[in-house]
C-alpha positions as CSV (number, residue, x, y, z in Angstrom):
1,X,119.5,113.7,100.7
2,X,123.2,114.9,100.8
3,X,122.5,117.6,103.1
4,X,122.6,117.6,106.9
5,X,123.9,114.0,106.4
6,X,125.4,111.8,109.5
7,X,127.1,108.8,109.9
8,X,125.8,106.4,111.8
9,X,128.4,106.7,114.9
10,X,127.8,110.8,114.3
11,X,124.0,110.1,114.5
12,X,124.0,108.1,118.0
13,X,126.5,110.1,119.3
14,X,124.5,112.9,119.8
15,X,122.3,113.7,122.8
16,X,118.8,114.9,123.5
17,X,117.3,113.9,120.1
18,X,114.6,110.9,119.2
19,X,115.7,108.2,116.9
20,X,113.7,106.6,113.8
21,X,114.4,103.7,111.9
22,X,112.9,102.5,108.1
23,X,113.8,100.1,105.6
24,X,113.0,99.9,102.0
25,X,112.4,96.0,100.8
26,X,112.9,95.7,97.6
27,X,113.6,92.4,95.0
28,X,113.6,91.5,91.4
29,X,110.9,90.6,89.9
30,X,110.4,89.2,85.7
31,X,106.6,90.1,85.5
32,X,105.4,92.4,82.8
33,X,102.3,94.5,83.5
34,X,99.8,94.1,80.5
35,X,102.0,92.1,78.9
36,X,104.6,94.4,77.7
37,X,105.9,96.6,80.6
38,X,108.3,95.8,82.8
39,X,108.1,95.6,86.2
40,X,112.0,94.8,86.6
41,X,111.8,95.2,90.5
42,X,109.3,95.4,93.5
43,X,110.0,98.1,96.1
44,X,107.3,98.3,98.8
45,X,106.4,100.9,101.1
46,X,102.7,101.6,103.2
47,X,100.2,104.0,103.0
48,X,100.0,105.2,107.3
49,X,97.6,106.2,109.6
50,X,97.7,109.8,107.6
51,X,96.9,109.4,104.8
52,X,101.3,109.6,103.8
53,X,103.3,107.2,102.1
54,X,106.4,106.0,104.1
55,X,108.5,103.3,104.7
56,X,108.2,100.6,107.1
57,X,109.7,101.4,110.6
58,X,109.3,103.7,113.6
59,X,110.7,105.1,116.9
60,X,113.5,103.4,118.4
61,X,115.5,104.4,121.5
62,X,119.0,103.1,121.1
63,X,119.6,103.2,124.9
64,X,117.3,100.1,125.2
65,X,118.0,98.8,121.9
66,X,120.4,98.6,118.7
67,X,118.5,100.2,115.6
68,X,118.4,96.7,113.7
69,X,116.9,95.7,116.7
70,X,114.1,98.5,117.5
71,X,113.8,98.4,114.0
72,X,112.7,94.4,113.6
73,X,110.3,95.3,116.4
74,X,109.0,98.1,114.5
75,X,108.2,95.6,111.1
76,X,107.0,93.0,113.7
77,X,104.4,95.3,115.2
78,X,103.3,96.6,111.3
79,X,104.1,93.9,108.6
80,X,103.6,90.7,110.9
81,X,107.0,89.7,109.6
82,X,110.7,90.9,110.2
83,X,113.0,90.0,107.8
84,X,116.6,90.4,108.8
85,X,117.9,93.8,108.4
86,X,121.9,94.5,109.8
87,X,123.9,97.1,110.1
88,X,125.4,96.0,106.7
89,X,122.0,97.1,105.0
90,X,122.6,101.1,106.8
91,X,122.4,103.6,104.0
92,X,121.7,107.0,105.5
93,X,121.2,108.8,109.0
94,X,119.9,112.7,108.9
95,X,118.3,114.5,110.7
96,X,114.3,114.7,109.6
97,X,112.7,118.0,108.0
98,X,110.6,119.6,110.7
99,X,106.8,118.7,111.0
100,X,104.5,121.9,111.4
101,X,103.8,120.3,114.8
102,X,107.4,119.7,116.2
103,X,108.1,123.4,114.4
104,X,105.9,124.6,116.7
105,X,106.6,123.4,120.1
106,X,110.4,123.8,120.9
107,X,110.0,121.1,123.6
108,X,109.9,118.6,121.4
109,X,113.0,116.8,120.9
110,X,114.9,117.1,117.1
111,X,114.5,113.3,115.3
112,X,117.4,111.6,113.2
113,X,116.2,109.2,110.8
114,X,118.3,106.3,110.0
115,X,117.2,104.7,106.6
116,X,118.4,101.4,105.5
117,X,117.2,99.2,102.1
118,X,117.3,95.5,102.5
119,X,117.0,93.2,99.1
120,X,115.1,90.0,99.6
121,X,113.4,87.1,97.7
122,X,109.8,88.0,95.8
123,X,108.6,85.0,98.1
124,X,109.9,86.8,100.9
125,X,107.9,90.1,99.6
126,X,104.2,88.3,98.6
127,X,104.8,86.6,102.4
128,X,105.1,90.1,103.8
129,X,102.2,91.6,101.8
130,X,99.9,88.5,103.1
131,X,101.4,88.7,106.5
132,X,100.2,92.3,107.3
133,X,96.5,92.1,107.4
134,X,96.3,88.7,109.3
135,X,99.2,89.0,111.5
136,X,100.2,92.8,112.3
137,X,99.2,94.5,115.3
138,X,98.9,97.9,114.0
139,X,97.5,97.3,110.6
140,X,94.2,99.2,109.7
141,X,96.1,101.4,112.6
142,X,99.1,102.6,112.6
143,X,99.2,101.2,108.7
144,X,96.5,101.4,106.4
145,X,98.1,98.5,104.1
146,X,101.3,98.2,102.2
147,X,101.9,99.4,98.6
148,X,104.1,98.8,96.3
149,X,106.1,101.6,94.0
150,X,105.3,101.4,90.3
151,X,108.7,101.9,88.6
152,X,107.6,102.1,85.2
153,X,106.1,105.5,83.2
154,X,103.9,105.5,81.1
155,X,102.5,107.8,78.4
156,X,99.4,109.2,80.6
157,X,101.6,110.0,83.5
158,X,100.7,106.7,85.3
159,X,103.1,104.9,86.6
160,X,106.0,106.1,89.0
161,X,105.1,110.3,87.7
162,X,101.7,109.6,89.0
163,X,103.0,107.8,92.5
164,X,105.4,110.7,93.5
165,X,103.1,113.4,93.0
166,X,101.3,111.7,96.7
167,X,101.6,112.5,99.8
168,X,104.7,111.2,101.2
169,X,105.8,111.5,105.5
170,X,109.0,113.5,106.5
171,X,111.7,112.6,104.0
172,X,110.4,109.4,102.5
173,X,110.2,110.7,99.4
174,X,113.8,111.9,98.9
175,X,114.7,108.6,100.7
176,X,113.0,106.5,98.0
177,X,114.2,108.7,95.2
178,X,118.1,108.1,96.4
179,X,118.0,104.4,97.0
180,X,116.5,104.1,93.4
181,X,119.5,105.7,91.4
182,X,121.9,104.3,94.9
183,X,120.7,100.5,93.5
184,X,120.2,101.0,89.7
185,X,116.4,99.9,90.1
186,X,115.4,103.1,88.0
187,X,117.7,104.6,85.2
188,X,118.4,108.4,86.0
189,X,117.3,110.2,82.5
190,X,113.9,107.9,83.2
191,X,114.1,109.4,87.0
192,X,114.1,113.1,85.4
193,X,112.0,112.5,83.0
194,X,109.5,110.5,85.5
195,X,110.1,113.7,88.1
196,X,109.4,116.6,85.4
197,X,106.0,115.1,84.3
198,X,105.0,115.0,88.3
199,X,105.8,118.5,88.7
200,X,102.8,118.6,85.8
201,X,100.6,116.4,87.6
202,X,101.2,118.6,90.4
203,X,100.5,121.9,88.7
204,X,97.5,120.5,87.6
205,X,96.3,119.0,90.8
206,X,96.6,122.2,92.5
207,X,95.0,124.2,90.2
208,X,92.1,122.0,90.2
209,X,92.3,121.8,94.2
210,X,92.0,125.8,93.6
211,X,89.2,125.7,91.8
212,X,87.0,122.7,94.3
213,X,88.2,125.3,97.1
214,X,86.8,128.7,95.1
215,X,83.5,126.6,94.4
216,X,83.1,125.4,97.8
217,X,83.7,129.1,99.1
218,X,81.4,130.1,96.9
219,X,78.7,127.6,98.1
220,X,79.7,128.4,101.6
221,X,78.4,132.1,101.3
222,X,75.3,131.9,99.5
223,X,74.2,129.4,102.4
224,X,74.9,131.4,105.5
């Protein structure tokens, strides 16, 4: 995440560009997943409208409103809740990788995404799973439900291997993977190690995607 990084004065200093702001929750947690693994921490993020994993947040115009601000209306309008997030909480401003969309019409404005990671109670993070389906105007919209990141590995690949080989919006991924080394909540060598078996998972899924496409070519031309 290093590269093409801003501060946050840098970031809203500049003109003609569109704003976005997301926030990791995260807490500790003692829990232990069939009894012997760790959960250690809960980190949630949502599964959106498609089909990506990203963090909570959205557009915000910083002429109208601070980021904290825009961004509690963005977690109002998706989670049903807002926990308090300041400037304090700021980790990272940059400007986003380009969509194939944006990459193809110059008109549309460059975006900066400001990320920030906020640590709260694990009361704090069952009220916000609960709160989304009930309360959230743009669940089952906008958001198709909140998820949280399993940061445990386990022998199969399961686990946090098997979570970062998805689909993952702009750069959410690299956002997650900093703020987990940033705040200790994953070891690095388990990080590597959880990275290097989802480049497998990868290799595999895509050359089992290659073979569905081959057959469904195949079937394709023996009906037409």
């Amino acid at each position: 995440m290093a590269s093409g990084h801003l501060t946050r004065a840098e970031a809203l200093a500049h003109k003609g560009v569109r704003h976005a702001c997301h926030v990791m929750l995260y807490c500790d947690a003692q829990a232990l997943l069939f009894g012997t693994i760790s959960i250690r921490h809960i980190v949630l993020m949502q599964m959106r409208f498609d089909g990506l994993l990203g963090f909570p947040g959205g557009l915000v115009n910083p002429l109208e409103e601070s980021l904290e601000a825009g961004l509690s209306r963005e977690l109002m309008e998706e989670m049903g809740m807002a926990p308090p997030v300041s400037e304090e909480d700021h980790v990272a401003s940059c400007y986003a990788p380009p969509t194939s969309s944006s990459s193809s019409s110059s008109s549309t404005p460059p975006l900066i995404t400001h990320f920030y990671v906020k640590k709260v109670e694990e009361e704090q993070i069952r009220a916000l799973e609960k709160a989304g389906p009930s309360t959230a105007i743009d669940h089952g919209l906008e958001v198709l439900g909140v998820v949280r990141v399993p940061l445990y590995s386990m022998t199969d690949g399961g686990g946090l291997p098997s979570f970062l080989s998805n689909g993952f919006a702009g750069n959410a991924r690299a956002q997650l993977l900093d703020a987990l080394t940033r705040f200790h909540l994953v070891a690095p060598d388990d990080l590597c190690q959880a990275l290097a078996t989802c480049t497998q998972i990868l290799a595999r899924t895509a050359a089992a995607l290659g073979d569905a496409l081959a057959l469904a070519e195949d079937k394709q031309q023996h009906s037409s």
